[in-house]
N, C-alpha and C positions, 0 to 999 in steps of 0.2 A: 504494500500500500504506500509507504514513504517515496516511491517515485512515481506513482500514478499520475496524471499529467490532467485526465480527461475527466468525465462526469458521470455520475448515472441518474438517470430518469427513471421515479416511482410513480405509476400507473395505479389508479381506480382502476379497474376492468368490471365487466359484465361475467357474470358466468357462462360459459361455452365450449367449446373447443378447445381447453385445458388439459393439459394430462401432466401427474404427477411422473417429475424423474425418478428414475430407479438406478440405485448405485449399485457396482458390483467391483469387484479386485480386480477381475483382469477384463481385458477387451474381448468383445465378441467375436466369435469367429466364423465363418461363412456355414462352415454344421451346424452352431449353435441356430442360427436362421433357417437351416433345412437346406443350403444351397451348395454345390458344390462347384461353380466356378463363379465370380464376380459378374460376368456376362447374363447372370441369372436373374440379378437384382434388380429388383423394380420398385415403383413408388409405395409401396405397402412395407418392403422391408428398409428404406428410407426413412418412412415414417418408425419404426420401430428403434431403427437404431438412436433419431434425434432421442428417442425416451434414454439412451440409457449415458452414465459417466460413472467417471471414474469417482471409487468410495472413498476419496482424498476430499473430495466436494460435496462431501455428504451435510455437514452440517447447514448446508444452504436449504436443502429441504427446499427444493427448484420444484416448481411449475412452470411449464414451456405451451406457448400458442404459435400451432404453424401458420404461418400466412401464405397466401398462394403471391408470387412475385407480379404485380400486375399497374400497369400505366406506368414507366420507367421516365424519370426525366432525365436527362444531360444536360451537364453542368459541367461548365468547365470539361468538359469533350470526356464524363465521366459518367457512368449510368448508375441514377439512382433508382428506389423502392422506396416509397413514404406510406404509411397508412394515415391516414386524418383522424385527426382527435374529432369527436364524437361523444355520445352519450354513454356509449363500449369502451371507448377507450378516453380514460380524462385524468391528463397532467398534475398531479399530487404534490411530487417534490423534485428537487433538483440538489445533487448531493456533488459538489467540487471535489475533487480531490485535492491533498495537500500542495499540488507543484500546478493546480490548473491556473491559466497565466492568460486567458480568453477575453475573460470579462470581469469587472470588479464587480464586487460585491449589490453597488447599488445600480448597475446595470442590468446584470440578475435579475435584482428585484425588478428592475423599471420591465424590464423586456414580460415579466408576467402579473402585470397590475392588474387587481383585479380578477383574477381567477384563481387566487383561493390555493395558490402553489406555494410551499417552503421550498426558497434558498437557505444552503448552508454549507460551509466546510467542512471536509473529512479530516480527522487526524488519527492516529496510531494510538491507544488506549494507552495511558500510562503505567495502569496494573491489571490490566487483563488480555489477553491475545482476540482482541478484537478492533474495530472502528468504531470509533466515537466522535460527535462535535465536536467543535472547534468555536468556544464559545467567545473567543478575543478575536474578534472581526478584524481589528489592526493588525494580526497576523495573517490576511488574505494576501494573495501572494500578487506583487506588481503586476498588473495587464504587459505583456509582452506587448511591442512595439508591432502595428498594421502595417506590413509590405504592401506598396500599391501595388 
């Protein structure tokens, strides 16, 4: 976490199309699916494999939503996938990381006035092995300078 750079975004969602992760020790293997060469694999055991990871990441106790890849824009000669926030999907919180260097704090905020979103900083727990806030805002980290 001390060099994490980026953010995460927590999501309200609707119930649906959820499925709980399943951890396991080792990777699966094309028997474990019934298959026995990779030419085999199709969208059903795709879907099966997104269900599972590694029991290192088990404490996340992960829920995963597949989305189908659909209206692609380019950007910057780069293809994206957006899904639109909605009544299914609505913006909650916005979690910095320690080194995110994007936007300051009350940019954050300004960019979601009004819709009911927490900004905040991550930082590395002091006695416990986890993330925790970042309650000294003065230590949000300088916005990195805009290359035109």
């Amino acid at each position: 976490m001390a060099k994490f750079r980026g953010m995460v975004l927590g999501f309200d969602v609707s119930e649906g199309d959820f499925f709980k992760v399943r951890y396991r020790k080792t990777r699966p293997r094309l028997v474990d699916l019934g298959l026995s060469s990779y030419a085999e694999i199709g969208p059903e055991h795709l879907k099966e494999l997104a269900r599972i990871k590694s029991d290192g990441w088990a404490y996340e106790d992960e829920w995963r939503w597949l989305l189908p890849l659909v209206n692609p824009e380019v950007i910057q000669g780069q293809t994206h996938y957006f899904q639109p926030f909605g009544p299914d999907l609505r913006l909650k919180k916005i979690i910095a990381g320690p080194k995110f260097r994007e936007r300051s704090y009350e940019q954050m905020r300004e960019m979601v006035k009004g819709m009911g979103v927490e900004v905040m900083l991550a930082r590395v727990d002091f006695a416990k092995f986890e993330v925790t806030r970042q309650r000294k805002l003065s230590l949000w980290p300088p916005v990195r300078p805009q290359t035109p």
